[in-house]
N, C-alpha and C positions, 0 to 999 in steps of 0.2 A: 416460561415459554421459550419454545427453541427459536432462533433465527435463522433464518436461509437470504442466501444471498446468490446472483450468480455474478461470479469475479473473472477477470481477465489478467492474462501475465505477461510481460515484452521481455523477448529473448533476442539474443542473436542469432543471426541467419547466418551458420558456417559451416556446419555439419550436412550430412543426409537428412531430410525430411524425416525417416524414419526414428533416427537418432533424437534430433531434437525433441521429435515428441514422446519417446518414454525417456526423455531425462529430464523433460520439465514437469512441475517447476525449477526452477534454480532457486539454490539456498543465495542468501545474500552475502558480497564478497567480503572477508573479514577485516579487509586490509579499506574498507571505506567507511567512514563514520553513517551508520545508519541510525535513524531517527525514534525508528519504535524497539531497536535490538536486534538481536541476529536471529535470524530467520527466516521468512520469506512472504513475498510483498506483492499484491494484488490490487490491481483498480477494478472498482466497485460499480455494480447496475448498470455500467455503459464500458464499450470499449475505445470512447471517442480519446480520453485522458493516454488509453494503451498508446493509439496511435501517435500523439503528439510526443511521449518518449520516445517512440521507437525511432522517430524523425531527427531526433537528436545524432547530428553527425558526431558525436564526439564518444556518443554511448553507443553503437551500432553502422559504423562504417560501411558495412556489405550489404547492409538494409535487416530487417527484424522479423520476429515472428508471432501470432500471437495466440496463446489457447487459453480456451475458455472453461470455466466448473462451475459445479455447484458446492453450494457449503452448508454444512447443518452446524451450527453454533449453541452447544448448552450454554442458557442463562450465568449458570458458574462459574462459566469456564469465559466470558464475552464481555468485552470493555468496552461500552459502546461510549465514546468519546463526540459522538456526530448526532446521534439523531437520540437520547436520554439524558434527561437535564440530572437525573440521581445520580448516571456515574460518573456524570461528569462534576456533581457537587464531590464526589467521594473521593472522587482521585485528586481532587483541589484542594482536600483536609489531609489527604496523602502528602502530596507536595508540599504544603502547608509545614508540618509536623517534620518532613524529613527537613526542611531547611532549615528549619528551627534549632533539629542536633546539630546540621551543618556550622550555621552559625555561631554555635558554640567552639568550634574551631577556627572557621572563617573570620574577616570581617564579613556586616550582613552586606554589603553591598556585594562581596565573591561570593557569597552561596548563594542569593539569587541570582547572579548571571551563570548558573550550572543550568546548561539545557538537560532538557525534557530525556533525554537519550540515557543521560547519566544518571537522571534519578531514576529512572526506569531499572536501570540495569544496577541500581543498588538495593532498590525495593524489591529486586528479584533474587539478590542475594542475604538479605537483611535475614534477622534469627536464624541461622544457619542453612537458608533457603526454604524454610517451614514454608508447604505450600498454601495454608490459611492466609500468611501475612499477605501475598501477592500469587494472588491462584491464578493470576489469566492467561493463559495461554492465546488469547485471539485480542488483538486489537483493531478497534475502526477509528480513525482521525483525520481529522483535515486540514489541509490550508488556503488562504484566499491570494496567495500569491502570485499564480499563474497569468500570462498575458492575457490569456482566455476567462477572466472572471472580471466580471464589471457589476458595479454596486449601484443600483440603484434605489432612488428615494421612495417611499408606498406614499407622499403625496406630494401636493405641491406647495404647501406653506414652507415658507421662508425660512419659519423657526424650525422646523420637524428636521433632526439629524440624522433620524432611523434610516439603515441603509439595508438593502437585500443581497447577498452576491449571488450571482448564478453564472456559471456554475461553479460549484466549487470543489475542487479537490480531493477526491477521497481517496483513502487508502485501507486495504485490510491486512493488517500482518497476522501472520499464523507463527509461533515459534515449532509446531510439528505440523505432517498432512495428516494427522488421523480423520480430521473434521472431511473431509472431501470427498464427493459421493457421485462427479462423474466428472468428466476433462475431455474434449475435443479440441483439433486444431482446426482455427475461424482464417486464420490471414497470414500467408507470405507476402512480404514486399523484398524485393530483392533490387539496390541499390546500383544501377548502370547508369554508364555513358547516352546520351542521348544520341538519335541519328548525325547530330555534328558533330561531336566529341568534346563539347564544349562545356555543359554541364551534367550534372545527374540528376538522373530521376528516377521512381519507383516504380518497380514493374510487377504485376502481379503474378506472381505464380503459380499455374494450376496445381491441384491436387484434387483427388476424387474424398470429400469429405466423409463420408460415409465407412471410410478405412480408416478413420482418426478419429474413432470414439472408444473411450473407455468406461465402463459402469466399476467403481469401487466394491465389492464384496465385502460385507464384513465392519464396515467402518461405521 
């Protein structure tokens, strides 16, 4: 069964309106370690996760943008790392196995500290890139790291460790857009001076949304 999602992107705000939105999404920069591989990177069934990147002064200076899609994911093609306990047992016999050879090099204690990023990106090239060994093109993953996730207990005995987070982190990386079957622009924030000049703050800015949709043909 296919999976549908609808996913959100944070870009900067430097271009024309126009501009931004047929060049997004943006492919990921090559020159920064990314986590699932190179490609390009979506937050998932909410755009609250978009906002709190885009707030980041360090990633978006001038303030951000964000557009939204839809996504059809074939089963074959879909690594659901968040919400299927099967692919996530598979890709842990993945890892499992690829360390294994590692360590036949390594000491084991350096081939388990190889993040996730690198074995991804070996398991994509492994058998001469045979797309059987490592067919996925879409990945969903997460993490509980965010200031915004808090773990709560499901009771209140003393002994009980079980923890909840909410919310938590997700991401969809796509390594192509064939999957994408419509894109609108949801949100300018454009990063000014306040009336003192004292600090900054986010200002919305209008556009007529109704001119920033796109329907995919074909895909």
């Amino acid at each position: 069964m296919d999976a549908n999602f609808t996913i959100y992107h944070t870009c900067h705000l430097e271009n024309s309106i126009n501009s931004t939105f047929e060049n997004s999404p943006y492919k990921c920069s090559p020159d920064v370690p990314q986590w699932l591989g190179d490609g390009y990177y979506f937050w998932t069934d909410s755009d609250f996760f978009a906002h709190k990147w885009g707030k980041r002064p360090d990633k978006y200076p001038k303030g951000y943008v964000i557009t939204q899609y839809s996504v059809n994911l074939p089963q074959n093609s879909f690594l659901d790392l968040v919400g299927n306990v099967k692919d996530q047992l598979l890709f842990k016999e993945q890892i499992k196995k690829y360390l294994e050879r590692m360590g036949e090099e390594l000491s084991r204690e350096n081939a388990r500290a190889i993040p996730i990023s690198k074995v991804l990106d070996h398991l994509r090239l492994a058998k001469g890139g045979c797309r059987d060994y490592f067919k996925y093109d879409a990945i969903k993953a997460m993490d509980c790291s965010s200031i915004e996730t808090f773990s709560y207990k499901f009771t209140e005995e003393e002994s009980q460790k079980e923890l909840i987070p909410i919310p938590t982190r997700q991401q969809l990386f796509l390594r192509n857009l064939s999957f994408l079957k419509s894109k609108q622009l949801v949100c300018i924030k454009r990063l000014e001076n306040d009336f003192s000049g004292r600090k900054k703050v986010y200002i919305n800015k209008y556009f007529n949304k109704e001119e920033y949709i796109v329907e995919y043909k074909g895909n």
